[in-house]
N, C-alpha and C positions, 0 to 999 in steps of 0.2 A: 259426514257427507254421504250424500245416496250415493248406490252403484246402481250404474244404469246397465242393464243385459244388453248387448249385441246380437241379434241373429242377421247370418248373411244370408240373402236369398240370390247371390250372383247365380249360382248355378241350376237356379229354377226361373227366377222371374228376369232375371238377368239373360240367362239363356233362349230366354220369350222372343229375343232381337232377331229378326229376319237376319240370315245368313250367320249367325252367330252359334250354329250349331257346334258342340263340342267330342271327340270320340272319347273312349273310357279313359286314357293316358292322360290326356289333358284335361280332364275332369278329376282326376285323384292329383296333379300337381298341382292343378289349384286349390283342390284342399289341404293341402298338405301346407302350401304358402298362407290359405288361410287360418289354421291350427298354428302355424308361425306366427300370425298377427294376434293368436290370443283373440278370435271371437267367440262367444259364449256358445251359438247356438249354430250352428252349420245349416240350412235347407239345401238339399241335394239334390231335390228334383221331383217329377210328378210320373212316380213308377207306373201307374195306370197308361199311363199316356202309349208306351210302346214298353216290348220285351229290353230292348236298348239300357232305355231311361232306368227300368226296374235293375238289373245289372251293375249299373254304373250306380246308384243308390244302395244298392246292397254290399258294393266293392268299399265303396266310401267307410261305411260303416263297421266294413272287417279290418279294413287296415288302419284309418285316419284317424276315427272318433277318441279314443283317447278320453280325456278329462270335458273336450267338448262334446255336447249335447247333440247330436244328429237326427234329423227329423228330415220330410218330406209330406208333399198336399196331398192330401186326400177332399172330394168332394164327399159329402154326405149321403154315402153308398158303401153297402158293406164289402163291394168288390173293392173299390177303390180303396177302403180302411186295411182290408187284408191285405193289397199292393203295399202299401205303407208298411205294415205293419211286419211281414215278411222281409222284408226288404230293409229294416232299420233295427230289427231285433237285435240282429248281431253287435250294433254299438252299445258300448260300456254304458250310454246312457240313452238313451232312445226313447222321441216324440210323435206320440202323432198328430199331423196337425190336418184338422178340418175346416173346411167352408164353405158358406151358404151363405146366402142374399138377406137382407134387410129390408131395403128400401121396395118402396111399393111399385119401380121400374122394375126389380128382380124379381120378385112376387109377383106378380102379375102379369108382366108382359114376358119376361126370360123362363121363368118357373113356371107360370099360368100354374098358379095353383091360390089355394086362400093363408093368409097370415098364420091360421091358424095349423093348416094342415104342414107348412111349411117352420114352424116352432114344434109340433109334435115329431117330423125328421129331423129337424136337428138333436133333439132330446134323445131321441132313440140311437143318433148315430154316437153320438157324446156315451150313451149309456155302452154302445155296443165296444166301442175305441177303448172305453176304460174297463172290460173286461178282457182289455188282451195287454194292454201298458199302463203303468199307473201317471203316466204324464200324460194330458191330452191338451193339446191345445185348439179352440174354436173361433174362426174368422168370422165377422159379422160384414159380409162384404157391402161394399157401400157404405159404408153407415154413415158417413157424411150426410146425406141426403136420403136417412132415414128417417121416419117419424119417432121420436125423443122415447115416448112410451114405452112402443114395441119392440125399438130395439132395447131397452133396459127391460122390458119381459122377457125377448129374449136371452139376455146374458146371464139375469134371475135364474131360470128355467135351467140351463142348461150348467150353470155354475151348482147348482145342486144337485145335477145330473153325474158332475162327477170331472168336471170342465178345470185345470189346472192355469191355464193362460186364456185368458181375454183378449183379445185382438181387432182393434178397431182401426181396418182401413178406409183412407181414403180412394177410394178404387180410381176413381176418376179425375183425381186434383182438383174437385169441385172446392174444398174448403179453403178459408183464408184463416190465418195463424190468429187473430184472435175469441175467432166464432169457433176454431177447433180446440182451442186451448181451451175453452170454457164447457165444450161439449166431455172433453175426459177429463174435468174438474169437477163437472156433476155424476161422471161415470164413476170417478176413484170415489168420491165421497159415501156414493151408497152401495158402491162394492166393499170396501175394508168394513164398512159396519155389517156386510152380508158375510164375507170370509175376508177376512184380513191375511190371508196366506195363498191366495189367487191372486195373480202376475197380469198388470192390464200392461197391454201394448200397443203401438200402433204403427200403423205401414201405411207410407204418404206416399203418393206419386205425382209428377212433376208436370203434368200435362198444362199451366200456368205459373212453372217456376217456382212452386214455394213451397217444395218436399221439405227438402232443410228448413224452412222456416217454420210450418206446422209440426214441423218434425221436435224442433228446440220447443214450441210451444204448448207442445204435449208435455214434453219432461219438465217443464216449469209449474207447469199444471197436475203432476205426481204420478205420470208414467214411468212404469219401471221398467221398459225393454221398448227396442225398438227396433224394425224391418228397415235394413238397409243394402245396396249394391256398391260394390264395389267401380268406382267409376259414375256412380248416377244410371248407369244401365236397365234399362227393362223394358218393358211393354210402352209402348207408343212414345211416349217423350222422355221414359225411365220413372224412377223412383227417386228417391232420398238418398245421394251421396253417402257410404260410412264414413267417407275420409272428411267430409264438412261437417256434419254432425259431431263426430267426434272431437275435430277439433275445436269446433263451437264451444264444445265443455272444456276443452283442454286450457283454452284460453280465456271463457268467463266462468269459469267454474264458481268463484266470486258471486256472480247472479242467478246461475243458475244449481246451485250449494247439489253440483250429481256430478261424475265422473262417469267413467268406463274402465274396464281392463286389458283395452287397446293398447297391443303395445306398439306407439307412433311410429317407431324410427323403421318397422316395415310399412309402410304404407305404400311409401313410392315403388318399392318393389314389388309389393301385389300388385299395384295396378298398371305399374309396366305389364309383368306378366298377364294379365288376364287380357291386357287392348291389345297382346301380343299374339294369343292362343287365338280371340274371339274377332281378330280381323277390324277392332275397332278403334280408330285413331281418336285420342283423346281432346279435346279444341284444347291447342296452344294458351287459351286464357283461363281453362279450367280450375276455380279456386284448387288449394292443395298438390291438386296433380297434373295439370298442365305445364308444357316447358317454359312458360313465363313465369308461373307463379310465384317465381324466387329472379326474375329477372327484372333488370332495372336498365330503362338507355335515354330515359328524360334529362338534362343535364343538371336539372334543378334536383331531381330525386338522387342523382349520382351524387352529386356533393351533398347531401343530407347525409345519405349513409354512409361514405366515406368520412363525414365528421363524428357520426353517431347512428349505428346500426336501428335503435330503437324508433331513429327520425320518421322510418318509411318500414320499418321492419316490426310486425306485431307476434310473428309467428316466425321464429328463425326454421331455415331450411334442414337443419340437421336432425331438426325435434322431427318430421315427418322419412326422414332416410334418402332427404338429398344431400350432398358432400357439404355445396357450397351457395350464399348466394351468387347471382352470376350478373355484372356488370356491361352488358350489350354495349360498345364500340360504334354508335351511329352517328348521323350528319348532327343531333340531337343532344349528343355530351358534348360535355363543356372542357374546360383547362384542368380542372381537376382530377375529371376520371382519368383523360388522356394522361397525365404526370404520373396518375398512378399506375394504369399502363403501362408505363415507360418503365417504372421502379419494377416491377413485377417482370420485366424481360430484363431488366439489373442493367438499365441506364438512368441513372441521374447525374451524370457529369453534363452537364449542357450550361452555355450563356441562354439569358433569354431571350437575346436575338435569335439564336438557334431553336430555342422550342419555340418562336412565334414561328418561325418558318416550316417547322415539323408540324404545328397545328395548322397550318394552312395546307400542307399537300396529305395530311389526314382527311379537313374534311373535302379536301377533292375527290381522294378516294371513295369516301364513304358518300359521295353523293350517285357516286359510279355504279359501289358494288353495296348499298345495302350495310353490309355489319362489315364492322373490322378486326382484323385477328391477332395474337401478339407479334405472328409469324411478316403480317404486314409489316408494324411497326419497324422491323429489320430493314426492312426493302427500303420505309421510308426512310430511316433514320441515315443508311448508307448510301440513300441519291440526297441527303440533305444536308448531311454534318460534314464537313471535309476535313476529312481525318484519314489515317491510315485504318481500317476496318479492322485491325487487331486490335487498337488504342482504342476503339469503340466499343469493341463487342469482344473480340478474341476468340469469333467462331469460325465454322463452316460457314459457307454458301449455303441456301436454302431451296429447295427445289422449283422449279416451274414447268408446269404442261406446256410442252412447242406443238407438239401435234398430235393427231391418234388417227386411228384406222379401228372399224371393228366388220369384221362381217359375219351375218349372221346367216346360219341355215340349220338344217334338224341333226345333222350330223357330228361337224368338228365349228362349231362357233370358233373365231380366233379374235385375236385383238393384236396390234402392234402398237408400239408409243413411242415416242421422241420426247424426253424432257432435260432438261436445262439444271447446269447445278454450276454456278459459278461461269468460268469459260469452258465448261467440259460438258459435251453433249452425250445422253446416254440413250442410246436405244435398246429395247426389248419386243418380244413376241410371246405369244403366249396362247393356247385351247384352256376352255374351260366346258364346264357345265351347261354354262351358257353364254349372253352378252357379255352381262356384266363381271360374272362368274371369271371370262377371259381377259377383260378389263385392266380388272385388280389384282389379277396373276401377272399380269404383264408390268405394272408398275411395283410391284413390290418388287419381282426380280431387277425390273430398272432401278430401282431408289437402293434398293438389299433392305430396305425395313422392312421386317415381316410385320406388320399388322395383320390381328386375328378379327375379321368384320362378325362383329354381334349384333348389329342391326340396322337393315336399311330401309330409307322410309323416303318415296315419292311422292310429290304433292304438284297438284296443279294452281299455279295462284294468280294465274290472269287468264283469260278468251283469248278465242279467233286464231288465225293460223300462228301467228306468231306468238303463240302462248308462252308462259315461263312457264318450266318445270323445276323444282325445290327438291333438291336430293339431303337428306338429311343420313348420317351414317353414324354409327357409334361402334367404335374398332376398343381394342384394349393391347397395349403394347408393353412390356415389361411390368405386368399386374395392376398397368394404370389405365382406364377409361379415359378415351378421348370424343368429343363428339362433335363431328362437322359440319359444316352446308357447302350447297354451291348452288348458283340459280343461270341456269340455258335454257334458249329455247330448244336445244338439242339433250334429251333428258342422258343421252349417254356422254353427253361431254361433262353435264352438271355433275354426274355419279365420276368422271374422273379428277374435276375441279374437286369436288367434296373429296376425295380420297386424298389428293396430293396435299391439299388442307390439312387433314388428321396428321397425315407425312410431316408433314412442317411443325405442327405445335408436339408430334413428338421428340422431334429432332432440338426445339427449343428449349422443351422440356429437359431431354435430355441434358444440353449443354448448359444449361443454369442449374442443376444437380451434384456437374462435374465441378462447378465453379464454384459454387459452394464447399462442398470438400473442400478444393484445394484454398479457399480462404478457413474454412477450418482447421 
């Protein structure tokens, strides 16, 4: 079976994104996480561009590079070859990569210059790149929507100028996956008869959604590397996912007879990290790495996969470095997830008059608030069962926000809270950092949970004055990640709902742990 080459270009064409600028610290941890996923080929940026850029590609290259290949752009100028070239020598294995225009929009209108004067610099700069490294790699920018000819004289030319990698993007997301699949079918076929030891590639971008799909229909067609971001990120609507791509092979590898030496189970955590550093939230429904894409709250899809994981399940979440798939609690499931809910907070003693009655003030809830938690199911289970609350559960009371106070100014932000834990009311106060900062000092001291917040994420998901706000949090509590919501039109109330949230499902967590044991 082929191996298909990886290069990431997140911290060049990726870092293309408006506001997505990165300093040198966060630019070597994300190589550092990308050398953890095992890509072949690192791009680290376009050292010409600023003294910055050149630094942070030079840093990469002295600390990170390792067994991966490290490269950065060069345009087809000797300044710019030397920026590269300076700046990448220090890696174990060092490329330099060049490009130039194709198409007669780049020639003529971008370059104003003639085909031919523009094939004699590339040759020359190809010539001049492999008198300083013996890897060079050459972009044929555009080439989708270059004339078939010119650009195979180009790649001619320059391949026996001394060109190591081939590179045919789609600059523009002009191409569609079968017109491109066939364009690097006729490119491979008279390349391996011109050098069978030159590397063609290709880099899609998404400006019509179908990066990953000419992306798969190059490699189906005998491309042996392929330009990808991390997230889909880059220039205008981004490029070609690594994490769909890859998986695309991971999972038909069968049809498409290539792999990768991607190693999956980082994925989720690169691309947490990188939408983390680069300020860029990834859409909830994002194949692979989105926080749906392992989640399920249709009631029909529930009870599939609670019968048979592979019902609704093509790509299990563990294979990509999520824990688990995650079964969403909405107006929308049915009796079966609900029951398995209930087993998973370690009740199944019930009539089934009881569990109709507990599914009915479920889906009241869950028409109220959106998702439901296992931390709910307590609440309901003990206004619903009549029973003594030991015979049921054998726990604590679980918490509830009664009130808050926060005030906010440049000096001592503070916070106060009232919350509820049984019949015992508990108040605290607390200065922080800031709002929220004082917030969540104030109800940890209230609760005594110390929850350590590793991520908080606000979203707006409705208009007008009475907007909701979406506070999403992810705390880790005794080496275990918990991750919450809560949705207010008041965004500091929603970030102390979400917190007392995380409070609850650790505290459940907790107490189903202990109870374990002691049945063991």
């Amino acid at each position: 079976m082929r191996r298909v080459l990886v290069l990431d270009t997140t911290l060049r064409d990726g870092e293309q994104v408006p506001g997505a600028k990165l300093n040198l610290y966060e630019k070597l941890e994300i190589a550092g996480q990308l050398r953890n996923l095992n890509v072949d080929i690192l791009e680290a940026g376009f050292p010409s561009s600023s003294p910055g850029d050149f630094k942070a590609v030079e840093e990469i290259a002295k600390k990170i590079g390792g067994k991966m290949m490290i490269t950065a752009l060069a345009r087809a100028v000797k300044s710019d070859i030397d920026a590269v070239h300076d700046s990448v020598k220090h890696a174990q294995k060092p490329l330099i990569h060049i490009v130039l225009g194709t198409s007669n929009v780049h020639v003529e209108k971008k370059l104003r210059k003639t085909r031919d004067q523009i094939l004699a610099q590339g040759v020359e700069a190809v010539k001049y790149a492999k008198s300083l490294l013996p890897d060079v790699q050459y972009s044929t920018e555009d080439a989708s929507r270059s004339d078939f000819e010119y650009l195979w004289e180009t790649i001619e030319a320059v391949v026996k100028a001394g060109a190591t990698m081939i590179n045919i993007p789609d600059t523009v997301g002009y191409a569609v996956p079968e017109e491109f699949g066939d364009l690097v079918r006729r490119i491979n076929e008279r390349l391996k008869n011109l050098n069978p030891n030159v590397i063609l590639s290709v880099h899609c971008h998404n400006d019509t959604g179908l990066a990953t799909a000419n992306t798969l229909a190059a490699i189906k067609n005998g491309a042996d590397k392929v330009e990808c971001t991390i997230n889909g990120i880059g220039e205008r609507a981004g490029n070609a996912a690594l994490e769909e791509v890859v998986m695309g092979l991971f999972l038909r590898k069968d049809y498409y007879q290539a792999t990768t030496g991607i190693k999956t189970t980082e994925i989720k955590k690169t691309s947490r990290l990188v939408s983390s550093l680069m300020g860029l939230d990834v859409q909830v429904n994002k194949a692979i790495t989105g926080d749906n894409a392992f989640a399920h709250s249709s009631g029909i899809h529930q009870d599939g996969l609670l019968k048979s994981r592979d019902a609704y399940e093509v790509i299990h979440p563990e294979d990509v470095g999520v824990k688990e798939m995650e079964i969403i609690l909405t107006a929308r499931s049915g009796r079966h997830a609900v029951k398995n809910a209930l087993a998973q907070v370690g009740f199944n003693d019930y009539t089934p008059e009881e569990f109709e009655q507990i599914f009915a003030e479920f889906l009241k809830l869950a028409d109220a608030k959106k998702e439901v938690y296992n931390h709910d199911l307590f609440h309901i289970v003990k206004s619903t069962v009549k029973r003594n609350n030991t015979e049921v559960f054998g726990v604590q009371e679980l918490y509830e926000l009664v009130d808050m106070q926060v005030i906010i100014n440049n000096n001592f932000p503070s916070a106060s809270v009232k919350i509820k834990k049984g019949n015992e009311i508990l108040v605290s106060s607390s200065i922080g950092d800031g709002a929220v900062d004082a917030l969540y000092t104030a109800l940890r001291e209230g609760t005594g949970i110390m929850l350590d917040l590793l991520e908080y994420k606000l979203n707006s998901i409705s208009r007008g004055k009475e907007a909701l706000g979406r506070v999403t949090i992810k705390v880790s509590y005794k080496g275990k990640d918990y991750t919450a919501k809560a949705i207010d039109t008041d965004i500091l109330k929603a970030s102390a709902l979400a917190f007392v949230n995380a409070v609850n499902m650790a505290v459940v967590e907790d107490m189903l742990s202990k109870q374990g044991q002691m049945v063991g």
